[in-house]
C-alpha positions as CSV (number, residue, x, y, z in Angstrom):
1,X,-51.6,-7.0,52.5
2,X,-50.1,-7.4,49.2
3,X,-48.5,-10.8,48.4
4,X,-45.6,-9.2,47.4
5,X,-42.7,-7.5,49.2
6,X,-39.3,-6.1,47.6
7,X,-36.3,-5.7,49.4
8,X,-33.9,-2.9,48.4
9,X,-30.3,-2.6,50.6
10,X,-28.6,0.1,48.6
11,X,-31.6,2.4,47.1
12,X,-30.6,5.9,45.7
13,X,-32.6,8.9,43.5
14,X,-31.9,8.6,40.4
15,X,-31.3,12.5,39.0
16,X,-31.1,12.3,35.1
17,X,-30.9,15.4,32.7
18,X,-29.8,16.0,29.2
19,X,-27.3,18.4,27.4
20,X,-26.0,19.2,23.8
21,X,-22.2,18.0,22.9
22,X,-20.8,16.8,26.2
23,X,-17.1,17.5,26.1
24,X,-14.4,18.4,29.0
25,X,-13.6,21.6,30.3
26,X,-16.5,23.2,29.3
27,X,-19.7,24.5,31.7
28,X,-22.5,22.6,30.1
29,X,-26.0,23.7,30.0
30,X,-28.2,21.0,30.9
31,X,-32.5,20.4,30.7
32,X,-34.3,20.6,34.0
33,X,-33.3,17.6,36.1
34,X,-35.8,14.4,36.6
35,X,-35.6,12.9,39.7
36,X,-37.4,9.1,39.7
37,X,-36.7,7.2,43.1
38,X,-34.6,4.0,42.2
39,X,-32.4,0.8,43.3
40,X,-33.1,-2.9,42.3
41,X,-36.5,-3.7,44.4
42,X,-38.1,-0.4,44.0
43,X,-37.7,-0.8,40.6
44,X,-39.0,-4.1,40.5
45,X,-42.1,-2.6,42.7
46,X,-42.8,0.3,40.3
47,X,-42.4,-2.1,37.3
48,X,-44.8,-4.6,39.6
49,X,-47.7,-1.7,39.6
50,X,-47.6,-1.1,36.2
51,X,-48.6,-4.7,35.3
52,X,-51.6,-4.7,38.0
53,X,-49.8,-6.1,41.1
54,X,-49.4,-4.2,44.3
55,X,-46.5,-4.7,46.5
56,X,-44.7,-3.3,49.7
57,X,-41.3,-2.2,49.5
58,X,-39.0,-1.9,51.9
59,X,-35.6,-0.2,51.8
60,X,-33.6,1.8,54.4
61,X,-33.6,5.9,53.9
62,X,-31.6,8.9,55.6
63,X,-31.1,12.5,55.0
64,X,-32.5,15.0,52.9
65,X,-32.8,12.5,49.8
66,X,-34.1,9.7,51.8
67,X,-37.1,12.2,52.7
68,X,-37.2,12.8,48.9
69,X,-37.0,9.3,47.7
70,X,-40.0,8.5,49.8
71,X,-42.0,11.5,48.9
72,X,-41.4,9.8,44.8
73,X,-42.8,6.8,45.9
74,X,-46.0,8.3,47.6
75,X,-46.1,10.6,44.2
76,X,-46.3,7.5,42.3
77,X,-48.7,5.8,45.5
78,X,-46.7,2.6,45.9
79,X,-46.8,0.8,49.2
80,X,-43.5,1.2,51.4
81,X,-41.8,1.0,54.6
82,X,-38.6,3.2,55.1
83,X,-36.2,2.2,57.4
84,X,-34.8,5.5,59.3
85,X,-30.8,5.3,58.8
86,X,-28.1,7.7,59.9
87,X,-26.5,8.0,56.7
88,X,-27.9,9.7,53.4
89,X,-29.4,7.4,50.5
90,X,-27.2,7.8,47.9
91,X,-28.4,9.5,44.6
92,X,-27.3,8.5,40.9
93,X,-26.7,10.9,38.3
94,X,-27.2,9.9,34.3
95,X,-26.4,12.5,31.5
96,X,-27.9,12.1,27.7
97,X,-26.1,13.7,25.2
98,X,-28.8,15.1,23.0
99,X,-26.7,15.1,19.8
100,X,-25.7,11.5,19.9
101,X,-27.9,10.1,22.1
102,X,-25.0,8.4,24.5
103,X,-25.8,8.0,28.0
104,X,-23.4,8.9,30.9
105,X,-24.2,6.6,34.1
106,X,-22.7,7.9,37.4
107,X,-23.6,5.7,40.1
108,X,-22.3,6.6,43.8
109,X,-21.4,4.6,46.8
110,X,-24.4,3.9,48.8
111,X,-23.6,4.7,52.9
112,X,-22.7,2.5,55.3
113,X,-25.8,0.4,56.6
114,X,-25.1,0.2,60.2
115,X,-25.8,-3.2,62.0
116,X,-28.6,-1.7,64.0
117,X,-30.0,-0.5,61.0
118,X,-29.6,-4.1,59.7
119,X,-31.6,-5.5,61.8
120,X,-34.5,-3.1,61.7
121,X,-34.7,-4.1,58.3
122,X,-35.0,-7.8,59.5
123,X,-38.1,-6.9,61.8
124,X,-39.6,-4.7,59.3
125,X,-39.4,-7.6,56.8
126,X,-40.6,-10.3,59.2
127,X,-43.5,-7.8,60.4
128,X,-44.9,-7.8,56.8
129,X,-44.1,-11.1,55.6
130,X,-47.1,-12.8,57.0
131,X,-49.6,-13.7,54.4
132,X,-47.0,-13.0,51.6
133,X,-46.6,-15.3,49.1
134,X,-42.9,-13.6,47.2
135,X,-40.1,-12.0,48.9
136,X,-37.8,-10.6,45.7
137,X,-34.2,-9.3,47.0
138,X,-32.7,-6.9,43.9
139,X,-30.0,-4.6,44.0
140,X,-26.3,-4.4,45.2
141,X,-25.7,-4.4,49.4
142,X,-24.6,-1.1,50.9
143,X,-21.2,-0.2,52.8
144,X,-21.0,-2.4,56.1
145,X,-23.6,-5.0,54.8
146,X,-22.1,-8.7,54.3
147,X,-23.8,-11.4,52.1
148,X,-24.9,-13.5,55.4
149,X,-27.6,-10.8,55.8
150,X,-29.2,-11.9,53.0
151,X,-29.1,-15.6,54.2
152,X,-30.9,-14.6,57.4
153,X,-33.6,-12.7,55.3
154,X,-33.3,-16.0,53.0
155,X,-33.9,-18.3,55.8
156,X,-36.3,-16.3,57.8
157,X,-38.8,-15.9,54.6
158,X,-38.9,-19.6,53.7
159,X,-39.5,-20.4,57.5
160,X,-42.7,-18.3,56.7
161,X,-43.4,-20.2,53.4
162,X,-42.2,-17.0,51.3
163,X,-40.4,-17.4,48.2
164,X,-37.8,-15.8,47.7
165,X,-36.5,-14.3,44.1
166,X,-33.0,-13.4,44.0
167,X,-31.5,-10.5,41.3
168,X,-28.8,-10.1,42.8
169,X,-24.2,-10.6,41.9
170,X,-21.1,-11.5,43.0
171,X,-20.8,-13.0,46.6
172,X,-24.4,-12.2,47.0
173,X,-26.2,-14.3,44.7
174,X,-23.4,-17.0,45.6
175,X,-24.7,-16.5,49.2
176,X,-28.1,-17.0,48.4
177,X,-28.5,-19.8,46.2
178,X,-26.1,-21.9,48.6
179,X,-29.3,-21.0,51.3
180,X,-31.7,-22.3,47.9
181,X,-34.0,-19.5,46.9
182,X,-37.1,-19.9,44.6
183,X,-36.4,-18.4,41.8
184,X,-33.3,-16.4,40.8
185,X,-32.1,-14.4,37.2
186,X,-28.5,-14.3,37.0
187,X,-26.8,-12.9,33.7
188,X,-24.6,-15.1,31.4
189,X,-21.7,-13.5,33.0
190,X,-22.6,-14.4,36.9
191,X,-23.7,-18.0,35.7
192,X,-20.3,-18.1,34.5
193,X,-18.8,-17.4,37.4
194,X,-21.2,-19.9,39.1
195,X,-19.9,-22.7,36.9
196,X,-16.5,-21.7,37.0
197,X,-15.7,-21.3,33.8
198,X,-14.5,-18.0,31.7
199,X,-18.0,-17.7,29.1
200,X,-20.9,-20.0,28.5
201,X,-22.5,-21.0,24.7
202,X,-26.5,-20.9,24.6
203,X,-26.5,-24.9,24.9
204,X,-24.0,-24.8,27.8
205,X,-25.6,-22.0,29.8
206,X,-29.1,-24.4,29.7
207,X,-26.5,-27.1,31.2
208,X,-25.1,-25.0,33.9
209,X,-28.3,-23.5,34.9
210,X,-29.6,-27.3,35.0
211,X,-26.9,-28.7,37.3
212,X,-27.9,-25.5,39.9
213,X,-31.7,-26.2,39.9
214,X,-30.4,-30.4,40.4
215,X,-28.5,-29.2,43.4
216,X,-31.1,-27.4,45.3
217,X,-29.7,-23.7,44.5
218,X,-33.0,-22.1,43.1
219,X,-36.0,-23.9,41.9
220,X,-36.4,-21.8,39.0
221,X,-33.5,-20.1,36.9
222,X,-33.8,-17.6,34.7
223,X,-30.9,-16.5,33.1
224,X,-30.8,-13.3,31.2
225,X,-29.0,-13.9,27.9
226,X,-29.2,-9.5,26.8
227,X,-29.8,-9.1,22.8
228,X,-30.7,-13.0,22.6
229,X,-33.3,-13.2,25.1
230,X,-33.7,-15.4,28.1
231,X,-33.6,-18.8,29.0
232,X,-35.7,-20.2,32.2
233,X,-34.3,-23.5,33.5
234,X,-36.3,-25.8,35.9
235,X,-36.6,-29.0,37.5
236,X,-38.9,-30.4,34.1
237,X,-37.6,-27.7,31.5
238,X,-35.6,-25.6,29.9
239,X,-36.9,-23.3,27.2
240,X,-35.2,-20.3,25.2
241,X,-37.4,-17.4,24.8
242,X,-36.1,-15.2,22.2
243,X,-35.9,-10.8,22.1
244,X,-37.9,-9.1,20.0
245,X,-36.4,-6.9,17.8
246,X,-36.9,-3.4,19.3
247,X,-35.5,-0.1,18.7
248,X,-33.0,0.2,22.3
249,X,-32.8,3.5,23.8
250,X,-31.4,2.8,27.3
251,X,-31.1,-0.1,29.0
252,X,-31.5,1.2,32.7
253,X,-34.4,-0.4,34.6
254,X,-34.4,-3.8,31.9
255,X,-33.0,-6.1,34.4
256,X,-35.7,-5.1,37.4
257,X,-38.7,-4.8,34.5
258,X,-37.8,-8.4,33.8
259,X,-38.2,-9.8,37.4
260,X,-41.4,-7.7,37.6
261,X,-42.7,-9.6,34.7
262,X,-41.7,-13.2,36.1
263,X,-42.7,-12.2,39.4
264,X,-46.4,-10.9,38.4
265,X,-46.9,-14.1,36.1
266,X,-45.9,-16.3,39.0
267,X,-48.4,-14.6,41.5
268,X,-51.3,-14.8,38.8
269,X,-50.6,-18.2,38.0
270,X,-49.3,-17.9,34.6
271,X,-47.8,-21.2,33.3
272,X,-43.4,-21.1,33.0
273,X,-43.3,-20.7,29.3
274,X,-45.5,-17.9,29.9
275,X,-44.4,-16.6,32.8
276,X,-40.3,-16.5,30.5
277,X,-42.1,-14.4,27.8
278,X,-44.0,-12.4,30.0
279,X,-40.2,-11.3,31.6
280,X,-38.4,-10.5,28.5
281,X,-41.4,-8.4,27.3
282,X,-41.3,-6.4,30.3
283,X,-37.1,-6.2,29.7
284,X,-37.3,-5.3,26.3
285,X,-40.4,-2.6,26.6
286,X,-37.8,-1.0,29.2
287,X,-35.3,-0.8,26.4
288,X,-37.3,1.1,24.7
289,X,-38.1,4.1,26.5
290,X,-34.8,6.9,27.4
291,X,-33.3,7.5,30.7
292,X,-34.0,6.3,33.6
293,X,-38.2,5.2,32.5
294,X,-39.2,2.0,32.7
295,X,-41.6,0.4,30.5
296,X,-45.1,1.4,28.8
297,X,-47.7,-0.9,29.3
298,X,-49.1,-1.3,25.8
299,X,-45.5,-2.0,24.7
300,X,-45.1,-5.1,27.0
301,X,-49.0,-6.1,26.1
302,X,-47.7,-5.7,22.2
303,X,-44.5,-7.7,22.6
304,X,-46.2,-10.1,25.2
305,X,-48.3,-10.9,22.2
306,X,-45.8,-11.6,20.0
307,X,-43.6,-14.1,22.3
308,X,-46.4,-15.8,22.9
309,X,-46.7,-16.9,19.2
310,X,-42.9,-19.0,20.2
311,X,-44.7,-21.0,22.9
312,X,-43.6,-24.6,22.9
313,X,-46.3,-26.7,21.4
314,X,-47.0,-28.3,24.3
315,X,-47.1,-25.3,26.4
316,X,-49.6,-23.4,23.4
């Protein structure tokens, strides 16, 4: 089995097309759709395989577009397991305007996750969780589905010896790191709502991040700093890895690229300087690319190169 298994509550299809001068009232004529299977843990999964590492995920799936979100997965021959729902997995539209290359995101309300459903999820998760070494919970939860979820799936993984990585907002990552996960990558905006306080400077969010790791929320943080990079906080370190300057097309898919970086330089034993720079190389390769894509390999293998050239001396 692989040694790593995603988790994805609220998954969707992600339908993306492009059309010339997109104003109201007007019938638009729009490129053949692209349909790409999506949601935080898939994401993270597809991102996973593209850097060498295999991994199961498991998400719940009804309807007509459940059926074709799997059917994309087993296109692109990633491990899953579906979890039959009543309800239909939502799908995401996105819109390019060709002419001024603006993207339109439209992201619908996932359906209602019923507490059955729930807890088929559980079992699926615990069935698979032996011999795995990282459980990563991304995405938003789903209609019906509170936070304490989570902190079962939390709990039940680290009485396994699974670490868990949290990507993850709001009163879900709050739940979570009060449980104490292994590693999670809030945004300067959700660490500022951690610290309680309206923005964070670089030096302060180092300091906030700091007193979470002291207290036992997440042994690892890394927090995602956008334009400026990251910065990964432990028990022993705190280190600013910078962005490399690349030319940004869309910005879909950057937050899960960057957990599949951390993630795959954890499990192959990468030092946690490198592991930082491996993650923002993954986010910013995803940058690069339009729509709904995630990132080229070669592009994270070139900027990989280049952040490693910032390595703390020690770390070199």
């Amino acid at each position: 089995m692989p040694r790593i298994i995603t988790l994805t509550l609220n998954p969707t299809v992600d339908k993306s097309t492009t059309a010339d001068h997109i104003v109201p009232d007007q019938k638009l004529r729009c490129a053949a759709p692209k349909f790409e299977p999506g949601g935080g843990g898939i994401n993270v999964s597809r991102a996973l395989r593209r850097l060498g590492s295999e991994s199961v995920a498991v998400f719940p799936a009804g309807g007509p577009s459940g059926t074709m979100l799997q059917q994309l997965l087993a296109q692109e021959q990633l491990q899953y397991r579906a979890v039959e729902t009543q309800g239909n997995t939502r799908e995401n539209f996105i819109v390019v305007d060709s002419t001024t290359s603006q993207q339109y995101r439209f992201g619908m309300p996932g359906t209602e996750l019923r507490p059955e459903e729930q807890q088929r999820v559980l079992e699926a998760l615990r069935e698979l969780a032996a011999g795995t070494e990282f459980l990563v919970i991304s995405g938003s939860l789903p209609p019906g589905v509170e936070p304490e979820l989570l902190v079962r799936v939390v709990r039940a993984a680290k009485s396994m010896g699974v670490k868990v990585v949290a990507d993850t907002s709001g009163p879900a990552l709050q739940a979570v790191l009060q449980e104490g996960v292994y590693l999670a990558k809030p945004n300067v905006g959700e660490l500022s709502k951690l610290a309680g306080v309206d923005e964070l400077d670089n030096e302060a969010v180092a300091q906030a991040a700091q007193q979470l790791v002291q207290e036992g929320k997440a042994e690892i943080l890394v927090v995602s700093l956008g334009p400026q990079g990251a910065c990964l906080v432990s028990q022993n370190s705190i280190d600013h890895v910078p962005a490399p300057a690349v030319k940004k097309r869309s910005t879909v898919g950057a937050g899960d690229s960057m957990v599949a970086g951390l993630v795959h330089g954890l499990s192959t034993g990468l030092s946690l300087p490198e592991v930082a720079r491996l993650g923002v190389a993954c986010g910013s390769a995803a940058t690069m690319n339009p729509g709904t894509e995630l990132f080229r390999k070669d592009d994270v293998d070139r900027l990989y190169s280049w952040l490693l050239q910032t390595l703390p001396a020690r770390a070199a």
